[in-house]
LUMVOVO-295495 format. One record per atom (N, C-alpha, C): atom name; residue number from 1; y, z, x. Coordinates in nm, 2 decimals. Each point is the difference from the previous one (the first is absolute). Layout:
N
LUMVO   atome   num       c2       c3       c1
LUMVO      CA   NUM        Y        Z        X
...
***
This chain:
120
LUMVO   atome   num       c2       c3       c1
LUMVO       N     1    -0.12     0.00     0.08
LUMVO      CA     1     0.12     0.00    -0.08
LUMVO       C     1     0.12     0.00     0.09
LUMVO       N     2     0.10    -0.09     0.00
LUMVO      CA     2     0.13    -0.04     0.08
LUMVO       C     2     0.16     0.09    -0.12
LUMVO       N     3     0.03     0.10     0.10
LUMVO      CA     3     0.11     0.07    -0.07
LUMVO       C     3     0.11    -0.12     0.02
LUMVO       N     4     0.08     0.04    -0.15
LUMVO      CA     4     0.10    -0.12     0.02
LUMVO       C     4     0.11     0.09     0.12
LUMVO       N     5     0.14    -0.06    -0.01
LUMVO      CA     5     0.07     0.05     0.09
LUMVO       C     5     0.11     0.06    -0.06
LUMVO       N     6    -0.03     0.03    -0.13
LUMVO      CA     6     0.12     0.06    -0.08
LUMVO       C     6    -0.12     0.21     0.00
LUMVO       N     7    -0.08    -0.04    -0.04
LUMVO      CA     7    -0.14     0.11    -0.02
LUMVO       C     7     0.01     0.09     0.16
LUMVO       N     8     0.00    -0.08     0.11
LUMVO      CA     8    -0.01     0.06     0.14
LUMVO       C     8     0.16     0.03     0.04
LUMVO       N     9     0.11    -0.01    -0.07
LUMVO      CA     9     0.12     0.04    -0.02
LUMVO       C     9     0.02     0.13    -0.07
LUMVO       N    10    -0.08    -0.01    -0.10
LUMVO      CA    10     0.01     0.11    -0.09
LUMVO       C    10    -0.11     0.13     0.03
LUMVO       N    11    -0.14    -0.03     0.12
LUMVO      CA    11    -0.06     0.04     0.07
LUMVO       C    11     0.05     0.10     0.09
LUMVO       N    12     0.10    -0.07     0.05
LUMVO      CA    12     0.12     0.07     0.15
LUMVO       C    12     0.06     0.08    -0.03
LUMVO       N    13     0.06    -0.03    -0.13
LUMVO      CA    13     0.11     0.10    -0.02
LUMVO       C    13    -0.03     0.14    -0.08
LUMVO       N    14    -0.13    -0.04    -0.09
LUMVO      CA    14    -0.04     0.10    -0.05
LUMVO       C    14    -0.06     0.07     0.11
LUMVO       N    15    -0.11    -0.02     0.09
LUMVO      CA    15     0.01     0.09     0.10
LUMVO       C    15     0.07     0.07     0.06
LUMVO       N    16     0.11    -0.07     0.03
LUMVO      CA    16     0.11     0.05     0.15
LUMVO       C    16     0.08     0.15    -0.13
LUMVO       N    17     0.03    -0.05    -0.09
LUMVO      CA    17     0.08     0.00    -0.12
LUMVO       C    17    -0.11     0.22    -0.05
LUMVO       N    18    -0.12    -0.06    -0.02
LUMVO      CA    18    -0.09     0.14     0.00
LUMVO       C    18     0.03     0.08     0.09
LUMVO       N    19    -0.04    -0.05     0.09
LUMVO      CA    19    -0.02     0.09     0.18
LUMVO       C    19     0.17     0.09     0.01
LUMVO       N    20     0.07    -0.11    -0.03
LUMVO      CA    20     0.14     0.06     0.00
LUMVO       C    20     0.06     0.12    -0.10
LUMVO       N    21    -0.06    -0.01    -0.10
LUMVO      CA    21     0.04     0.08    -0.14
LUMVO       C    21    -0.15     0.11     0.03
LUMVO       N    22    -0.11    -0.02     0.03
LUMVO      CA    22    -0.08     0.10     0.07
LUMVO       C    22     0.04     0.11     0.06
LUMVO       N    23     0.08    -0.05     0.11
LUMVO      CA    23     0.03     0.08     0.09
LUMVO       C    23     0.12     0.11    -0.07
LUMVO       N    24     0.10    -0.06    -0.10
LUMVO      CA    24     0.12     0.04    -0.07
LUMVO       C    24    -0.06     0.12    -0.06
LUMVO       N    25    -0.11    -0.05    -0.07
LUMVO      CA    25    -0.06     0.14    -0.07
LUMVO       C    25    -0.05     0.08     0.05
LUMVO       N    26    -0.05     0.02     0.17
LUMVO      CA    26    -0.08     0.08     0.02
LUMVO       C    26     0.11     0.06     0.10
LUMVO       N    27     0.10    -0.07     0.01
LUMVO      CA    27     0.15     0.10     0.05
LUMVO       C    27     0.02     0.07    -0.10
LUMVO       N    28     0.04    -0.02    -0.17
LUMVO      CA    28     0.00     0.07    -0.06
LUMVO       C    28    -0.06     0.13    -0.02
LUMVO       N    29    -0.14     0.00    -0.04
LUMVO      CA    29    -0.10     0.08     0.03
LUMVO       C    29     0.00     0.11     0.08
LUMVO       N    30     0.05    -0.04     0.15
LUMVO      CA    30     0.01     0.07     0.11
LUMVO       C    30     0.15     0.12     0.00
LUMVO       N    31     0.09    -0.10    -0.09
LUMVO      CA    31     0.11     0.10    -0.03
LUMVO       C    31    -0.06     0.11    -0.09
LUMVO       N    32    -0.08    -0.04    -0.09
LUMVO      CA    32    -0.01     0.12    -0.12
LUMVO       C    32    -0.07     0.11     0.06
LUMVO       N    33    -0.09    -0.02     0.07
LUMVO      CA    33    -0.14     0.04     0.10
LUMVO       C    33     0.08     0.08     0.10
LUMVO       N    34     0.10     0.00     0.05
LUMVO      CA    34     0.06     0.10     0.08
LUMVO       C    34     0.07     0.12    -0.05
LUMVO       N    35    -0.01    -0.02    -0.15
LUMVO      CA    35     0.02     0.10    -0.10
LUMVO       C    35    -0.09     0.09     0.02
LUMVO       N    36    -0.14    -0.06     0.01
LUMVO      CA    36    -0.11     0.09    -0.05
LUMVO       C    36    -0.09     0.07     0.10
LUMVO       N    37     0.04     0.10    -0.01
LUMVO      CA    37    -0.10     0.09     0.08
LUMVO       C    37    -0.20    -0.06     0.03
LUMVO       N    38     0.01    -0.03     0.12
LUMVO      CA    38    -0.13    -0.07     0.03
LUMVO       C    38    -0.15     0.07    -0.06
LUMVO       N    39     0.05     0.15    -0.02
LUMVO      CA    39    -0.11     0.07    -0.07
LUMVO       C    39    -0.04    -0.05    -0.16
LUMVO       N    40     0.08    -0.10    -0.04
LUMVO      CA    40    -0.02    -0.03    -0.19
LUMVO       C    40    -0.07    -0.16     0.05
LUMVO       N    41    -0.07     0.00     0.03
LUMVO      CA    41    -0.08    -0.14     0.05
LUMVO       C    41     0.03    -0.06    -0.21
LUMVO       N    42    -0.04     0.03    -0.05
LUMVO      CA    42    -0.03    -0.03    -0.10
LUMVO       C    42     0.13    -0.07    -0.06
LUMVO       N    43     0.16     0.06     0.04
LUMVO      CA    43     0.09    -0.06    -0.07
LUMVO       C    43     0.07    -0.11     0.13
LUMVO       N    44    -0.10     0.00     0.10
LUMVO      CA    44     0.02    -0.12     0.08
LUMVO       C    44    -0.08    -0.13    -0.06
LUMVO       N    45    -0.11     0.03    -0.06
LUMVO      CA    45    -0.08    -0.10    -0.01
LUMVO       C    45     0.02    -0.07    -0.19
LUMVO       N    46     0.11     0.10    -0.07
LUMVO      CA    46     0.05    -0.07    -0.11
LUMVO       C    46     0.14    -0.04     0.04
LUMVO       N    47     0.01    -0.04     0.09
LUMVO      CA    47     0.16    -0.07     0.08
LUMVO       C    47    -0.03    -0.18    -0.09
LUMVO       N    48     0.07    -0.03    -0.10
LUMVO      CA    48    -0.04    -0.15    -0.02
LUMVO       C    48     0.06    -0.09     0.07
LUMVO       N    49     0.14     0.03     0.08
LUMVO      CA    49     0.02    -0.08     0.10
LUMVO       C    49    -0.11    -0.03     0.14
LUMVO       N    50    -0.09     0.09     0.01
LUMVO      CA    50    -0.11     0.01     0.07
LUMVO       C    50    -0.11    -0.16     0.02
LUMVO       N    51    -0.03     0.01    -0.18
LUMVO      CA    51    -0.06    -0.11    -0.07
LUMVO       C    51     0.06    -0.11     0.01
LUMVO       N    52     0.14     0.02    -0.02
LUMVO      CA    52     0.05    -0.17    -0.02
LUMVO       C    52    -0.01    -0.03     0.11
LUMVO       N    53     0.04     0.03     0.10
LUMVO      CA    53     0.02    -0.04     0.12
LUMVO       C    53    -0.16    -0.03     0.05
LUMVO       N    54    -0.09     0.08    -0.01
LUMVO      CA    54    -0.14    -0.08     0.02
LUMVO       C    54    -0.06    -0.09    -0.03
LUMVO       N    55     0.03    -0.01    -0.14
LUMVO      CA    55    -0.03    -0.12    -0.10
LUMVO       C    55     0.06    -0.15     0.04
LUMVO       N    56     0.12     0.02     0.05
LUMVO      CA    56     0.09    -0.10     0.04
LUMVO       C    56    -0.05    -0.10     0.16
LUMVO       N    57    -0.04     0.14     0.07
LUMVO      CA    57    -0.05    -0.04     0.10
LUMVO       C    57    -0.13    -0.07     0.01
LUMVO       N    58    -0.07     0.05    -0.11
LUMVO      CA    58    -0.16    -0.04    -0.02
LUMVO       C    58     0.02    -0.18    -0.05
LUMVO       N    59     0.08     0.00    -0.06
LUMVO      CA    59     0.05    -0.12    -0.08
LUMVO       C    59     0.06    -0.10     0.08
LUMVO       N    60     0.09     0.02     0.13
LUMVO      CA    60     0.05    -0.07     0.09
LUMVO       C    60    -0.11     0.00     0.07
LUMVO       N    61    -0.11     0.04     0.03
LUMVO      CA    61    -0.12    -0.03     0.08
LUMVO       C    61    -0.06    -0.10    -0.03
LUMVO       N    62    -0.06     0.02    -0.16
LUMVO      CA    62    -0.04    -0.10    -0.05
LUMVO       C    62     0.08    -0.13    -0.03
LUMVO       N    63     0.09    -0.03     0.00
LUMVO      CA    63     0.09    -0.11     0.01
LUMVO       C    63    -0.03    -0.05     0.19
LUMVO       N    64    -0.02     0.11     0.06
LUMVO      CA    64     0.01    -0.04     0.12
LUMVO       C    64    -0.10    -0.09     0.04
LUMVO       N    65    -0.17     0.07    -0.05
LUMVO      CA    65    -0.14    -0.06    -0.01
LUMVO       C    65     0.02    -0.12    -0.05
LUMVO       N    66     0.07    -0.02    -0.13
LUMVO      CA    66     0.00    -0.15    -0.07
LUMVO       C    66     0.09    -0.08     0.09
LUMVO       N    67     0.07     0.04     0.09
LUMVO      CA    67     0.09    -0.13     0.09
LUMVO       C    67    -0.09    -0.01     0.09
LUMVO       N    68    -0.06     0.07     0.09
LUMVO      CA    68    -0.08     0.02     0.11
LUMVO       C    68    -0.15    -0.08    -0.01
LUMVO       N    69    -0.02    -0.03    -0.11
LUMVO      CA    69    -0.12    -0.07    -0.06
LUMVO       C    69     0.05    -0.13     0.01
LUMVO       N    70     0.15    -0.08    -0.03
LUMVO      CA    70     0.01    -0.11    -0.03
LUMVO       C    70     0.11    -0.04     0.11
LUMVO       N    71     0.07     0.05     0.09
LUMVO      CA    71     0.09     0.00     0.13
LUMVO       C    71    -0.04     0.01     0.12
LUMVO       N    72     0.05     0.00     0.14
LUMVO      CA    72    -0.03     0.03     0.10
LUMVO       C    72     0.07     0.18    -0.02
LUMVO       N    73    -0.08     0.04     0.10
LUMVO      CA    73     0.08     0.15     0.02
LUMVO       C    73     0.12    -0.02     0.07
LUMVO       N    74     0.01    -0.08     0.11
LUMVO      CA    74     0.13    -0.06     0.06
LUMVO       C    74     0.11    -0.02    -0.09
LUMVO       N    75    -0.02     0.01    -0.14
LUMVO      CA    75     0.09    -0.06    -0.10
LUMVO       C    75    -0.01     0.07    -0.08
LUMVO       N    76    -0.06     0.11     0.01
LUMVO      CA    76     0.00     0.12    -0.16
LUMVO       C    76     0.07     0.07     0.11
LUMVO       N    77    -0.08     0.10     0.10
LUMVO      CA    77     0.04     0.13     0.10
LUMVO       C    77     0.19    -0.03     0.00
LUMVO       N    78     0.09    -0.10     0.04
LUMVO      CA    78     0.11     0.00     0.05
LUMVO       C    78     0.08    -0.04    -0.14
LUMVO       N    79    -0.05    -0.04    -0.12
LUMVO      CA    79     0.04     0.00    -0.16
LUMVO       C    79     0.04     0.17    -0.04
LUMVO       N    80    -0.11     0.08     0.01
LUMVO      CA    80    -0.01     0.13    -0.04
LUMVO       C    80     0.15     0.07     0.08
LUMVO       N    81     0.02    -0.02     0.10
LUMVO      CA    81     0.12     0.03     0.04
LUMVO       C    81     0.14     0.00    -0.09
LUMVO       N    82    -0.08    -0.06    -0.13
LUMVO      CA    82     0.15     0.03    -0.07
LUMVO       C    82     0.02     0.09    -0.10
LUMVO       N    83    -0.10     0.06     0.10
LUMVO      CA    83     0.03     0.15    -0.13
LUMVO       C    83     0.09     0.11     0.08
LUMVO       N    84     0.04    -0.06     0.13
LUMVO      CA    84     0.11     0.07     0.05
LUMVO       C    84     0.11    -0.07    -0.06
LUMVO       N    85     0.00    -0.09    -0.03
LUMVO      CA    85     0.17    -0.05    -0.10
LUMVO       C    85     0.01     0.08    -0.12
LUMVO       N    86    -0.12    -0.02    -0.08
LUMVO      CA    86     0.02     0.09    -0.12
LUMVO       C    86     0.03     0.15     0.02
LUMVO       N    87    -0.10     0.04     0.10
LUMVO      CA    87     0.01     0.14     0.03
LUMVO       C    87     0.15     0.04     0.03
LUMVO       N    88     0.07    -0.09     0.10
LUMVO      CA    88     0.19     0.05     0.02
LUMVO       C    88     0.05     0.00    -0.12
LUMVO       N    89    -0.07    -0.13    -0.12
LUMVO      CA    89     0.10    -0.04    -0.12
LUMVO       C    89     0.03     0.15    -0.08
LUMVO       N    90    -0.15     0.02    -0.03
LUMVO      CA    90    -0.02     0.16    -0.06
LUMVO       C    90     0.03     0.09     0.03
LUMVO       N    91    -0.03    -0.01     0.14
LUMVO      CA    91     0.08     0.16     0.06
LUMVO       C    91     0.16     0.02    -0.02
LUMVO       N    92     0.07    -0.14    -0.02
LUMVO      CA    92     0.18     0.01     0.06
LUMVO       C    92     0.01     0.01    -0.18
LUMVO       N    93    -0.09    -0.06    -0.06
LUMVO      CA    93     0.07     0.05    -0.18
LUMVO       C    93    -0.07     0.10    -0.07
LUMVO       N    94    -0.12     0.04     0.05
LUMVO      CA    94    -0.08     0.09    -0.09
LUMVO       C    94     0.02     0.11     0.05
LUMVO       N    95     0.01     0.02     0.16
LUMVO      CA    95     0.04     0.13     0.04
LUMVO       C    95     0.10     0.02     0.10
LUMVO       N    96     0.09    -0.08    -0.02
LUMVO      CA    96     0.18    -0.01     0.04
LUMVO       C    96    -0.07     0.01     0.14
LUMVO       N    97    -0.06    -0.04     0.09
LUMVO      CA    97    -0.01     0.02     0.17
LUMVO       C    97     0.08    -0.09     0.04
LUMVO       N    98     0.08     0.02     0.04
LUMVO      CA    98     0.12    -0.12     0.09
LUMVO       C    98    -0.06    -0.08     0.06
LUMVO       N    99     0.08    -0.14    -0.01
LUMVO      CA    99    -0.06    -0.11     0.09
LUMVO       C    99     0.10    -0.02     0.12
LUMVO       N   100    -0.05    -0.05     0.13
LUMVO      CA   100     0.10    -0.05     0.11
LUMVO       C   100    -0.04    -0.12     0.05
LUMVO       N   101     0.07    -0.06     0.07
LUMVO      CA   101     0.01    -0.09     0.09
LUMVO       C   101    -0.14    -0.05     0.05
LUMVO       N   102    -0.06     0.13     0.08
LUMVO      CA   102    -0.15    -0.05     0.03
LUMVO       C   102    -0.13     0.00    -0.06
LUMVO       N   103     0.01     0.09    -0.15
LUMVO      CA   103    -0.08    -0.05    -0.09
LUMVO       C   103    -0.03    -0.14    -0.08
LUMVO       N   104     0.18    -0.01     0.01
LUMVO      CA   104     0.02    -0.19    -0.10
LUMVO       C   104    -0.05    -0.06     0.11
LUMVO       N   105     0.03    -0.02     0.14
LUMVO      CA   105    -0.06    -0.06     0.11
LUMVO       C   105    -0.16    -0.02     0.00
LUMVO       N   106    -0.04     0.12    -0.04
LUMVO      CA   106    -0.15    -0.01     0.03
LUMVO       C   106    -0.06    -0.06    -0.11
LUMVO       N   107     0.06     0.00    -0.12
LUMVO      CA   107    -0.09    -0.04    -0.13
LUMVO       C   107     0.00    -0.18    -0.03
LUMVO       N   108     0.13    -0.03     0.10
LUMVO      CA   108     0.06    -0.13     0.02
LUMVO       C   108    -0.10    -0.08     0.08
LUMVO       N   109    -0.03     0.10     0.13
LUMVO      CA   109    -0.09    -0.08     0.08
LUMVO       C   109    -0.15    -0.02    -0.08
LUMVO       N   110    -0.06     0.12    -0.06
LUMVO      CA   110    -0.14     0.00    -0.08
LUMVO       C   110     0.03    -0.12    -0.05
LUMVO       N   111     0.08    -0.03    -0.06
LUMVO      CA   111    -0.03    -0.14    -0.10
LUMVO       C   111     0.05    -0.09     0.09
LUMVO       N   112     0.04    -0.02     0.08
LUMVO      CA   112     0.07    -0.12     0.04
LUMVO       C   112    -0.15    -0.05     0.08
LUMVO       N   113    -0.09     0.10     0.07
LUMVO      CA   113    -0.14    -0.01     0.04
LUMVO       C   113    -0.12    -0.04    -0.10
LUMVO       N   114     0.02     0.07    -0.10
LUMVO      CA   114    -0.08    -0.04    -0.09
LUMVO       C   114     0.03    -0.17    -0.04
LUMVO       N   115     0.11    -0.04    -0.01
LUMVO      CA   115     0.03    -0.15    -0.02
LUMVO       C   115    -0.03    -0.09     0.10
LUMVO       N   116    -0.06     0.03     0.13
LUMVO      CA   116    -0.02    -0.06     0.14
LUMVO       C   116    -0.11    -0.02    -0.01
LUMVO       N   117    -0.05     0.13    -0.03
LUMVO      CA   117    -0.21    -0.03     0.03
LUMVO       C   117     0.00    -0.06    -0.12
LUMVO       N   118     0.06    -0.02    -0.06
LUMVO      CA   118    -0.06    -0.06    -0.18
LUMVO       C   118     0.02    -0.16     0.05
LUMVO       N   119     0.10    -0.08     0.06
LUMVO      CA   119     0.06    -0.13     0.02
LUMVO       C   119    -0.15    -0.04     0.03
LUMVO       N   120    -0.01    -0.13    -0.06
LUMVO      CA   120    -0.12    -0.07     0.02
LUMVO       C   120     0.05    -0.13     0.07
***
């Protein structure tokens, strides 16, 4: 079965797109979790930020399997990298962390690399 090129678009992004919002939740999580006295195991493990953020990850995996099955790894491995774009997008609106000079620089270059090894 040949993925079209619109499906291995929507492949990438939902991956990179999970992995990035993954991580968001399980920052979350980790805020609430320094609330909690490590002796309440129990109200660590009803943390639902916990969950999302696993769930999301589990899910950007499996997106990852379904590219990896139909791609070179050469061309998935250096794709996935754009879950550091999303990841600054998130971080500078969902949790006000300032952006500078050498984060826009670095997210610039991710993709300007990702457009190189892609050139056929």
């Amino acid at each position: 079965m040949k993925l079209s090129l619109a499906f291995i678009i929507f492949l990438i992004l939902s991956m990179t797109l999970c992995g990035s919002f993954g991580a968001f939740f399980f920052k979350r999580a980790v805020a609430v979790l320094e609330k909690i006295d490590m002796k309440h195991f129990l109200k660590i493990l009803l943390c639902p930020w916990l969950y999302i953020g696993g769930f999301l990850y589990i899910i950007g995996g499996i997106f990852n399997i379904l590219l990896l099955r139909k791609l070179d790894y050469s061309i998935v491995y250096p794709m996935s990298s754009l879950t550091y774009v999303w990841t600054m997008i998130s971080s500078f609106f969902l949790l006000k962390e300032p952006l500078n000079a050498k984060k826009i620089l670095a997210v610039a270059l991710i993709i300007i690399g990702i457009f190189i090894i892609n050139i056929k």
